[in-house]
C-alpha positions in Angstrom: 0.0 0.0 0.0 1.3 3.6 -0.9 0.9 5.6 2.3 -0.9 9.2 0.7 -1.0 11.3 3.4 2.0 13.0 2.0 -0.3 14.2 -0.9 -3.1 15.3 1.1 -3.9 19.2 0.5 -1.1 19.0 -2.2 -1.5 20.9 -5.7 -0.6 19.8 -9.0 -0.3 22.1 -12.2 -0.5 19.5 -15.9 1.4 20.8 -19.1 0.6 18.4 -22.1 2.8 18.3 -25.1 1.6 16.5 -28.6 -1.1 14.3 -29.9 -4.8 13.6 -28.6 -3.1 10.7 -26.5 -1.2 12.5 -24.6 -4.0 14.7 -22.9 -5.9 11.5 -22.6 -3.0 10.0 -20.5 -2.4 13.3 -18.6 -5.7 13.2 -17.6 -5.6 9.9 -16.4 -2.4 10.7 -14.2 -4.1 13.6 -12.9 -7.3 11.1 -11.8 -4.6 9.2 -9.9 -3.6 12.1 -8.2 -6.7 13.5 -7.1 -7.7 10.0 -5.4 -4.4 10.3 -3.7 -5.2 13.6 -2.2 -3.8 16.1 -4.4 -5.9 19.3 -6.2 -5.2 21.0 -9.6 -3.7 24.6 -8.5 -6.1 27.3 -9.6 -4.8 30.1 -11.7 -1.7 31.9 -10.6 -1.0 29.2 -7.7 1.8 27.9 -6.8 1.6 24.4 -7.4 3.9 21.3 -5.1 3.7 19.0 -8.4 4.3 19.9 -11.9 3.7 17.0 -14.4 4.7 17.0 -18.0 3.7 14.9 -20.6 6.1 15.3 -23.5 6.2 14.8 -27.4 9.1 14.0 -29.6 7.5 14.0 -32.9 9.9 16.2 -34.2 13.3 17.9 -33.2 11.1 21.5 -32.9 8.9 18.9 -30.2 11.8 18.6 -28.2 12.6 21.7 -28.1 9.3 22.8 -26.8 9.1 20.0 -24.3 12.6 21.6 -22.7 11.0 25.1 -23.2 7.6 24.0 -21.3 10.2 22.5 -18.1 12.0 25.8 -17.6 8.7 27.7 -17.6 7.2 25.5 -15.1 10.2 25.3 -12.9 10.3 29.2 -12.8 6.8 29.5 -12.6 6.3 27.2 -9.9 9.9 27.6 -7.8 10.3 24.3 -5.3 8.0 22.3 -6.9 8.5 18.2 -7.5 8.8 18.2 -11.2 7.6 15.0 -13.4 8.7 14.3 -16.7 6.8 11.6 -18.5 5.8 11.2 -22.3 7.9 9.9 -25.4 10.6 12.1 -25.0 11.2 11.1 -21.2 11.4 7.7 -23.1 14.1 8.4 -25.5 16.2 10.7 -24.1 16.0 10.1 -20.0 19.2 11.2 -19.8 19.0 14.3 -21.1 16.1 14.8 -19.4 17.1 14.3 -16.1 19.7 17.1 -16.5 17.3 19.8 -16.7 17.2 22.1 -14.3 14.6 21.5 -11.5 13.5 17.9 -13.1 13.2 15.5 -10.1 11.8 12.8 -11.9 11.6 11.4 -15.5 9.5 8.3 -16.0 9.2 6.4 -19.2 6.2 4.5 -21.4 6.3 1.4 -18.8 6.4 3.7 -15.4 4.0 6.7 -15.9 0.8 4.7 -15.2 2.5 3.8 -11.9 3.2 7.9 -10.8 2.1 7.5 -7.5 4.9 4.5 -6.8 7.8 6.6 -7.8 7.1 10.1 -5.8 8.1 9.6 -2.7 7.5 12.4 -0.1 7.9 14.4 -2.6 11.5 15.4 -1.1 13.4 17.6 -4.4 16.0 15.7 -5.5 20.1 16.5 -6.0 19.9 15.0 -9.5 17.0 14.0 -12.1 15.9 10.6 -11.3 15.1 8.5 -14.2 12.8 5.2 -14.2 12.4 3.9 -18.3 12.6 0.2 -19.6 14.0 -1.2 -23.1 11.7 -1.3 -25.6 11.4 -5.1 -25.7 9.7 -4.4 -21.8 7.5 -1.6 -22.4 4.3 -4.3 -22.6 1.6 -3.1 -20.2 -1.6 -1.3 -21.6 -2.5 1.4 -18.7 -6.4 2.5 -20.0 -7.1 6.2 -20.0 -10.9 7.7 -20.8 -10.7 10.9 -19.5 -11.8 14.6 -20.2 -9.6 17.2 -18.0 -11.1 20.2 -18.5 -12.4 19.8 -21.7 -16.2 19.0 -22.9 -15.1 15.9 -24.9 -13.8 12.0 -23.6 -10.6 10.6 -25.2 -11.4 7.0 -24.8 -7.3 5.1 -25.2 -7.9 2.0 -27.3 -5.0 1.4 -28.3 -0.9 1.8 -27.7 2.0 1.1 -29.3 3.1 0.3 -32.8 5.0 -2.2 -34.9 5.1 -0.5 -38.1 8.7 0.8 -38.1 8.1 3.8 -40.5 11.4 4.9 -41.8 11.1 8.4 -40.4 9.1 7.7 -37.0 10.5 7.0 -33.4 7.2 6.3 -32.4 7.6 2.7 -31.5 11.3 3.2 -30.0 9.1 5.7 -27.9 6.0 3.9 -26.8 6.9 -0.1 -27.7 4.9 -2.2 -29.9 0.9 -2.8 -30.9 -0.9 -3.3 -27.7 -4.3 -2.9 -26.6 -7.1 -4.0 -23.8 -10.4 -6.1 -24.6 -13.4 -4.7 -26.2 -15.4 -5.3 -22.8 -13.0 -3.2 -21.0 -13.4 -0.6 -23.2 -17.1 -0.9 -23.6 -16.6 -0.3 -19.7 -15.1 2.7 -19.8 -17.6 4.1 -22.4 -20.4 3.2 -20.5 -18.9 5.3 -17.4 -18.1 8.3 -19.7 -22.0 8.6 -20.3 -22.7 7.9 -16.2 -20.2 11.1 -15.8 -22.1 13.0 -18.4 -20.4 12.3 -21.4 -22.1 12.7 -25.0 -18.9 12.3 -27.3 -16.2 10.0 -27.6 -12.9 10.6 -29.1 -11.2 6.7 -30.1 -7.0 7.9 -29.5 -4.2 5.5 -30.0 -0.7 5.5 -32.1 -2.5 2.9 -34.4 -5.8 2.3 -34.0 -6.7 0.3 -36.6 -4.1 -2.0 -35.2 -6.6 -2.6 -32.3 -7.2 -6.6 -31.2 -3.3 -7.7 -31.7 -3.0 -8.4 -27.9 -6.6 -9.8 -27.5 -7.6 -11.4 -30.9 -10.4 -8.8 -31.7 -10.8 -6.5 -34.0 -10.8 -2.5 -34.6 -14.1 -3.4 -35.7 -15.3 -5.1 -33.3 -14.8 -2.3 -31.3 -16.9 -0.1 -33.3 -19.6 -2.4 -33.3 -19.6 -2.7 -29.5 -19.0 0.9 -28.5 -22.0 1.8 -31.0 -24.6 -0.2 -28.8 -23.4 1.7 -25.5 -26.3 4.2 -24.5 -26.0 7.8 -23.4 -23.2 8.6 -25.4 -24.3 10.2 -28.7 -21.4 10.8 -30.3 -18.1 8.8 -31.3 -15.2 10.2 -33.7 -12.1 7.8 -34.6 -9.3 10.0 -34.5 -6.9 9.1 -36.7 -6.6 5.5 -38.8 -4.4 4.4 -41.0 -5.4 3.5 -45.4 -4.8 0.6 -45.1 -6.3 -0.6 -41.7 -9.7 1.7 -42.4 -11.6 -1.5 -43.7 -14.7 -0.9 -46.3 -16.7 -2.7 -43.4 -15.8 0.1 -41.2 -16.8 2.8 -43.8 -20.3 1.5 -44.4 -21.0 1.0 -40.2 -19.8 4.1 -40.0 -22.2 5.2 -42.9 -25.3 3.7 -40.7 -24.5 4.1 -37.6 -26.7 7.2 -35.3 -23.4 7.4 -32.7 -20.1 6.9 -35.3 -19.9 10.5 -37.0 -19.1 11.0 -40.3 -15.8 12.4 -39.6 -12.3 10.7 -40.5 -9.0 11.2 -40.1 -6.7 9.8 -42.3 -2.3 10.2 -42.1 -1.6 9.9 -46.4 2.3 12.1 -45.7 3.1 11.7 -49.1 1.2 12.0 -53.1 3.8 10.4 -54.2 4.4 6.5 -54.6 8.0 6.8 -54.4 8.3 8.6 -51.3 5.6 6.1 -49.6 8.1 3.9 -50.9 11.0 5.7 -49.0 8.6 6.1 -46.2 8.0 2.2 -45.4 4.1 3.2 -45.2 1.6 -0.4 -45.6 0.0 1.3 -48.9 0.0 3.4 -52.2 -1.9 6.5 -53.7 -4.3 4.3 -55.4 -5.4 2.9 -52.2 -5.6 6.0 -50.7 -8.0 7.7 -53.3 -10.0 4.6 -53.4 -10.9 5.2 -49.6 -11.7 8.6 -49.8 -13.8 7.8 -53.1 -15.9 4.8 -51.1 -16.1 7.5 -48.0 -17.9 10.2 -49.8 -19.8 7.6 -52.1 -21.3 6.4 -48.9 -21.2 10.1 -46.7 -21.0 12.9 -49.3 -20.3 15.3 -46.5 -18.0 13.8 -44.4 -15.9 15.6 -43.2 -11.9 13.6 -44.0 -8.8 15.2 -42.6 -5.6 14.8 -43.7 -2.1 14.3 -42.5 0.6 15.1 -45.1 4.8 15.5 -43.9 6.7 18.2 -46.4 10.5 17.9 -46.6 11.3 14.2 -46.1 14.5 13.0 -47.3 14.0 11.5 -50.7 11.4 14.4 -51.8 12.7 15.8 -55.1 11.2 18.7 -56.6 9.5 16.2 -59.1 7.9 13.6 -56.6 6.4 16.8 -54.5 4.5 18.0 -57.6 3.4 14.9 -58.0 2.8 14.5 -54.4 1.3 18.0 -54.8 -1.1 17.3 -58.1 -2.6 14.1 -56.2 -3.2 15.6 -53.2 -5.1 18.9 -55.2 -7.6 15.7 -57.1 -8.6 14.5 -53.3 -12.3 15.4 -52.0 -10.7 16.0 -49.0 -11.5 19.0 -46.1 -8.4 19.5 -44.2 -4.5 19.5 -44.1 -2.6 18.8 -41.4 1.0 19.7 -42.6 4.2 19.0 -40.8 7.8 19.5 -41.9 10.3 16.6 -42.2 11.9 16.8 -38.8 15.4 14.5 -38.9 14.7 11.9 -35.7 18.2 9.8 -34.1 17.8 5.7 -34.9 15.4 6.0 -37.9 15.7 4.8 -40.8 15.1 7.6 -43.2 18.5 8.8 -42.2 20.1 6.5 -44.7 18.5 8.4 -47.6 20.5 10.8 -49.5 18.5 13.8 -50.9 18.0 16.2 -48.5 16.0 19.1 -49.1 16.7 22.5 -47.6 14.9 24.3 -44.8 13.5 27.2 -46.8 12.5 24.4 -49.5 10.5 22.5 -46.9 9.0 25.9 -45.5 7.8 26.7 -49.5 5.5 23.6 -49.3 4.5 23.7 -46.0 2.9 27.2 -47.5 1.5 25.7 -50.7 -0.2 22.6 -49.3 -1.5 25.1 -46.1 -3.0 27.7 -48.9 -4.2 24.6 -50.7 -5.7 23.6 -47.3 -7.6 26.5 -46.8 -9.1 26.7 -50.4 -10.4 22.8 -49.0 -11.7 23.8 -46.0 -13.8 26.9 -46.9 -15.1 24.8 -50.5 -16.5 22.3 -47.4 -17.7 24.5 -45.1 -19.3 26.9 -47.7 -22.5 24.7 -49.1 -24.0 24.2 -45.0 -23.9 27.8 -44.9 -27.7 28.7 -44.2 -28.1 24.7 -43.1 -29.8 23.9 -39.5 -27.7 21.9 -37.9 -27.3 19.8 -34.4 -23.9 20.9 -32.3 -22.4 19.6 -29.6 -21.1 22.8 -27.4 -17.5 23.2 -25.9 -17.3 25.3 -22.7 -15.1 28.5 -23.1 -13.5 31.7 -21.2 -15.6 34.0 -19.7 -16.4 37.1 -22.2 -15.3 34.9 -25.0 -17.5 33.0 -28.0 -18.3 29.8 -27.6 -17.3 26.8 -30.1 -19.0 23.6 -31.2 -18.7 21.5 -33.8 -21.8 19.4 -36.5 -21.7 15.9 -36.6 -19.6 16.1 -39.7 -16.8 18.6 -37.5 -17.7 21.8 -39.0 -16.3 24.2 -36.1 -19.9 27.1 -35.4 -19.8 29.9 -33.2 -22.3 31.0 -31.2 -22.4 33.5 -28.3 -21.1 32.5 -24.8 -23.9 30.9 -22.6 -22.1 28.3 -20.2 -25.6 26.1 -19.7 -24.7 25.1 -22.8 -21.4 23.5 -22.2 -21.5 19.6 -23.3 -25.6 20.5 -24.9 -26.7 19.7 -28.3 -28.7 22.6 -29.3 -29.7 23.1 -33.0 -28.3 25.5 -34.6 -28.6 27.5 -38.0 -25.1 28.2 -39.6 -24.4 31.5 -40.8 -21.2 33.3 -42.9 -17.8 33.2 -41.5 -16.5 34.7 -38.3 -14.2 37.7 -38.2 -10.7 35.4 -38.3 -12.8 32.4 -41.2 -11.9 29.7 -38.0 -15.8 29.3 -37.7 -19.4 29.5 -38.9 -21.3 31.9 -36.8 -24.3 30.2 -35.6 -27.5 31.3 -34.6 -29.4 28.7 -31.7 -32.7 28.0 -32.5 
């Protein structure tokens, strides 16, 4: 037993770094603290604990993982300072050595917080707790909000692709996942807590079942019969894993929006190629094709990475001209970032910083013109939206079943409500639809 009296009347500030997995798994680590005792610290407190849950997607990542440290250790002078997250994983070391870090736990230890903090006595030197990657084996479920309206449901961990440019897996180990029934579970408590939508996170989640011979669909299936919550999105899937079967349930079903995000990071063939990905640019049009054949206005996000080594002037056009042919909605565009251990290292053509900023700028302009041909028909449309609670004196945001972001003045009853709504013309900064609740 873990005597917690040393946490009792503690405060805690969180500081997450990275993808839609990482806040799930911050908030589950602040759940654990709170049963031990310990409060979030309210604006401008000094907080005893400062957790952060860090990214190394890229080198910038990194960087703003060591940035977000300092602040908190200057912000929040003599507090016990956690380090969790990939780049606790890969780099402990380094880690450690920051200035005010007490404690640096990697993918296998973070679940397990409580075990490691002690009395919460600052330490001489960073203390670092990490296994090798052939250890990191544990699934530690997360279905948490924080403070936001929304539940990020973790289905999945892990993954065993190996893509030549991604230390995801040296990061976070390989493919694992718990049982549908657990997660079903978890679902099912959301909605007791008041939960009306569901956000599916993972590294691959289309890789979901490996560890308990089920399937990603499977889990659809299961978490579509679980009542109270009305809404699920699946955050990100791979091509090749989003199965046609999954298309048309999504297609039918009253709780799985239409609403897909899917990583292509490259037009091109050859640079897939280079990349290691499990698929080609045929495959990928023919699942955006059978997606709005099926759901003519879903809404289908995009991940695309600019720069990689390998990406001539020729196969980016390309890359470029294929991307321009998708009925797509959205972007998300990253630059190459160069990543110690990978694969893509071995590559010769390297293209230049102020190259890779160019496309960055052409595919985001070419993102816009997307987003606002979307958005534009559903102006005038009356549409259900789930809203997202907001700052005092400040609009408030939701978003349509089919993610198109509507602004409507701030009332907080409506925070986690879904009121009808008729969509109007753009706000001031084009990030919204104003709205207008009926």
């Amino acid at each position: 037993m873990i005597d917690t009296t040393v946490f009792q009347d503690k405060t805690a500030v969180y500081y997450t770094l990275g993808c839609k997995l990482n806040f799930s798994e911050t908030s589950t680590i602040g759940k654990i603290l709170r049963e031990a005792g310990v409060r979030t610290s309210r604006k401008g407190e000094k907080a005893d604990i400062c957790v952060v849950n860090t990214c190394s997607v890229t080198e910038m990542a990194d960087k703003k993982c060591r940035q977000a440290i300092n602040r908190l250790v200057k912000q929040h002078p003599g507090a016990f300072v956690v380090v969790t997250g990939c780049y606790a994983q890969l780099k402990p070391g380094d880690v450690s050595k920051i200035d005010g870090v007490d404690l640096v736990l990697g993918a296998e230890q973070k679940s397990d917080l409580l075990h490691y903090l002690g009395n919460l006595q600052k330490h001489q030197e960073g203390e670092a707790h990490t296994s090798a990657l052939k250890d990191i084996r544990s699934f530690a479920p997360s279905c948490s909000r924080g403070d936001r309206t929304r539940f990020f449901l973790k289905v999945q961990d892990g993954c065993d692709y190996y893509c030549s440019y991604c230390t995801i897996p040296l990061a976070r180990g390989r493919s694992r996942n718990g049982t549908v029934a657990s997660m079903v579970e978890q679902a099912r408590t959301a909605a007791v807590e008041g939960g009306k939508e569901i956000v599916l996170t993972g590294v691959n989640i289309g890789d979901f079942g490996k560890s308990t011979g089920e399937t990603f669909f499977d889990l659809v299936k299961a978490l579509d019969e679980v009542e109270g919550i009305e809404r699920y999105r699946i955050s990100s899937i791979e091509p090749n894993l989003l199965t046609d079967e999954i298309i048309e349930f999504v297609s039918r079903s009253r709780r799985f929006m239409p609403h897909f995000h899917i990583p292509l990071q490259s037009g091109s063939d050859d640079v897939l190629a280079l990349m290691r990905r499990r698929y080609d640019t045929a495959l990928f049009a023919s699942k955006i094709s059978r997606i709005k054949e099926v759901m003519p206005d879903a809404f289908i996000g995009v991940d695309v990475i600019v720069g990689t080594r390998g990406e001539t002037e020729e196969f980016f056009e390309n890359a470029y001209r294929f991307i321009e042919s998708l009925d797509i909605t959205q972007l998300h565009v990253f630059s190459y970032s160069e990543r110690p251990g990978t694969q893509a290292l071995k590559i010769d053509h390297v293209v230049t910083p102020d190259e890779k900023h160019k496309r960055s700028q052409r595919l985001l302009a070419l993102s816009e013109e997307k987003t606002k041909a979307f958005y534009t028909p559903h102006i005038g449309q009356t549409m259900s939206v789930l809203m997202e609670k907001s700052k005092p004196g400040t609009p408030m945001h939701g978003f349509t079943a089919n993610y198109i972001r509507v602004e409507v003045e701030n009332e907080p009853s409506l925070d986690n409500q879904l009121v009808t709504v008729r969509l109007g013309e753009w706000n001031e900064d084009e990030t919204a639809l104003k709205g207008t609740i009926l």
